[in-house]
Every structure is written in C-alpha cells, then in structure tokens.
C-alpha positions as CSV (number, residue, x, y, z in Angstrom):
1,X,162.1,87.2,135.2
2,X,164.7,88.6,133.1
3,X,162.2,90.1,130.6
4,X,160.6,91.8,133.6
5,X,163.6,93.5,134.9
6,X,164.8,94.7,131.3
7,X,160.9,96.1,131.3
8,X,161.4,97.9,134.5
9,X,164.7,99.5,133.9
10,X,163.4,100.6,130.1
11,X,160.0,101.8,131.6
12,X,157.8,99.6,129.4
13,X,154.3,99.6,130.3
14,X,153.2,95.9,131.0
15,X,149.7,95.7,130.8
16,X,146.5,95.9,132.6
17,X,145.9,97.4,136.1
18,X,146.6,93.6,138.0
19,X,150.5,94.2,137.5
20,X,150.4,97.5,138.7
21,X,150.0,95.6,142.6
22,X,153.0,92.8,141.3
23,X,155.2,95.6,140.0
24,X,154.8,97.7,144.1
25,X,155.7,94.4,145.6
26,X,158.9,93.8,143.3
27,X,160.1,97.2,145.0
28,X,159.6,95.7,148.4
29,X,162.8,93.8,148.5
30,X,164.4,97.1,147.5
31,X,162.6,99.6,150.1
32,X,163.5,96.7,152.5
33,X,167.3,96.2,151.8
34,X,167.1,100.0,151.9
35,X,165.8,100.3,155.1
36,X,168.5,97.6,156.6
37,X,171.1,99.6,155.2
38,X,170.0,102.7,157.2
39,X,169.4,100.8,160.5
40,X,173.0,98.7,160.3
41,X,175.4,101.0,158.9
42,X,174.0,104.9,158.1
43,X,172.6,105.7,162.0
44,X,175.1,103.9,163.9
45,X,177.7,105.7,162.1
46,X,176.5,109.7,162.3
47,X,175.2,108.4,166.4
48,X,179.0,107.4,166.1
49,X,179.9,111.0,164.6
50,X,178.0,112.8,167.1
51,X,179.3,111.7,170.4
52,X,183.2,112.1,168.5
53,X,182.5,116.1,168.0
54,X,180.6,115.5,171.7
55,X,183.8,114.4,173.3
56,X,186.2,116.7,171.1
57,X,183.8,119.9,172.0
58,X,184.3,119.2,175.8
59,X,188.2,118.5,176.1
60,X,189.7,120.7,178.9
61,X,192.7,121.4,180.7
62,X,193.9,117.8,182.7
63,X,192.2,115.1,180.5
64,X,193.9,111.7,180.1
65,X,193.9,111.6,176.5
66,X,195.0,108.9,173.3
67,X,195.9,110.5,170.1
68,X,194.8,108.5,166.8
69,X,198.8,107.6,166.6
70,X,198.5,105.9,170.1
71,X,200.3,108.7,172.2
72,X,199.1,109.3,175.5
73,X,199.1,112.0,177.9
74,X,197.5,115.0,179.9
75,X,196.4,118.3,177.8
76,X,198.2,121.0,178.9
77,X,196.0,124.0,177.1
78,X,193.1,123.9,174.6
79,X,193.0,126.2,171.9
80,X,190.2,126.9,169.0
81,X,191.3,124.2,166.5
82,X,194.1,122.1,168.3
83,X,195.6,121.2,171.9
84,X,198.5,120.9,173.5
85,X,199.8,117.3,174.9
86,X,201.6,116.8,177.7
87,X,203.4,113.6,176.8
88,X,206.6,113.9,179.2
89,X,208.5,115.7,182.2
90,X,209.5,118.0,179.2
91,X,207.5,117.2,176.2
92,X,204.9,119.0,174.7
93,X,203.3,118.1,171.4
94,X,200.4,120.3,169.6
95,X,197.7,117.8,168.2
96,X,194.8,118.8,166.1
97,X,191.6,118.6,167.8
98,X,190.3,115.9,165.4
99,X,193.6,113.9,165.9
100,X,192.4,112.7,169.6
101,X,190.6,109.1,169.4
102,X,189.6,108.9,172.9
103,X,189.5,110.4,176.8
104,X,190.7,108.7,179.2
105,X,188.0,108.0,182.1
106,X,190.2,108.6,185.3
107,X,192.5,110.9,185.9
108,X,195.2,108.2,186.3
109,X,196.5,105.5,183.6
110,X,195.7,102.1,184.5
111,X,199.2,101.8,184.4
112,X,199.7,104.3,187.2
113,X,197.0,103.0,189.1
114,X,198.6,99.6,189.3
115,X,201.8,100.9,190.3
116,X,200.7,102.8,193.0
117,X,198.7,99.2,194.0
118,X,202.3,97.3,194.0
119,X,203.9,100.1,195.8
120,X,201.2,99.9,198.4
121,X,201.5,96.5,198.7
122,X,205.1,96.7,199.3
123,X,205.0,99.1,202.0
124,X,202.4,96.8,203.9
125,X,204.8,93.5,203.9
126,X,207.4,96.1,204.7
127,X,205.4,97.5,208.2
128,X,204.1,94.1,209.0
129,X,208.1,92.6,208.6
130,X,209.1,95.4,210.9
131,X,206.3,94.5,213.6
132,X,207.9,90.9,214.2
C-alpha cells in the first residue's frame, strides 16, 4: 500500500491497462471526502454569507438592532458604509455596517414586551380591587 502511494505521488507508471481502473477508484475516497467538504462546510457558509450582506443591504431607519459587541438599540439614520445607533434617551453611537450581527424581529425588545405584560397585569388586579 505504501509502495502504491509513493508511486502515485512520484507519477510512476504501474503497469498494464488493468490498474488504470484500480488507480480511478483509489481517487474515489478523495473526490468523495471532497465532495462532503463542500456540502458540510463550503455552501452552508457562503448561503450563510449571503443572507448577512441580505440583512445588512436592507437595514432602515427604526430597526431593533444587536451589534457584534452585544449592544442593542434602534438605528437612528443609515448612511453608505455605517449607521447610527440609538442606544439611550441621549446616546448615539456610529457602527460600521458590517459590525451589526442581527435584526431584531419586532419592533419591541422582548424585554419591553414583557414589561408592558406585568404592567397590564397590574392595572387589571388594580380595576378588579376597585370593583369590590
């Protein structure tokens, strides 16, 4: 086995026309593992590419966004090559377009959204306590 490798990388010719078919199916593996590499790893990762410039293409004015850093917040303006973050009441930070990991899906934070549950909830027992 040994000897036939060393003959394949040093391009020795091996004989008559039978191992022509036995050296094609030694590349098999090869081809194969090839193959498996481009189905696991190389397509996933440019489909992965593609919907990142997608999503970074399409940012606008009011989108829930995370930074790669992990700060939140609503873009105030988008300009050619970066945007700026509304963070705070009076914060503003300028990201780099490519330095936003993710849009939020709402419009509100899960955060908010479970705040304004609690305070809903409060206001209920509060009515129905004032009813007895």
């Amino acid at each position: 086995m040994n000897q036939f490798i060393l003959s394949l990388l040093l391009g020795a010719p091996q004989g008559g026309s039978g191992d022509t078919r036995s050296t094609l199916l030694s590349f098999a593996p090869i081809v194969a593992i090839i193959a498996i590499f481009y189905f696991l790893i190389i397509r996933p990762q440019n489909k992965k590419q593609k919907d990142t410039q997608r999503m970074l293409a399409e940012l606008k004015k009011g989108d829930r966004v995370v930074s790669i850093g992990g700060i939140h917040g609503v873009i105030q303006s988008v300009r050619e090559s970066s945007v700026i973050v509304k963070v705070d009441e009076s914060t503003k930070i300028e990201f780099s377009r490519s330095a936003i990991a993710s849009v939020e899906a709402s419009g509100k934070s899960k955060a908010e959204d479970k705040r304004s549950e609690i305070e809903d909830d409060s206001e209920e027992t509060e009515d129905s306590g004032k009813a007895e």
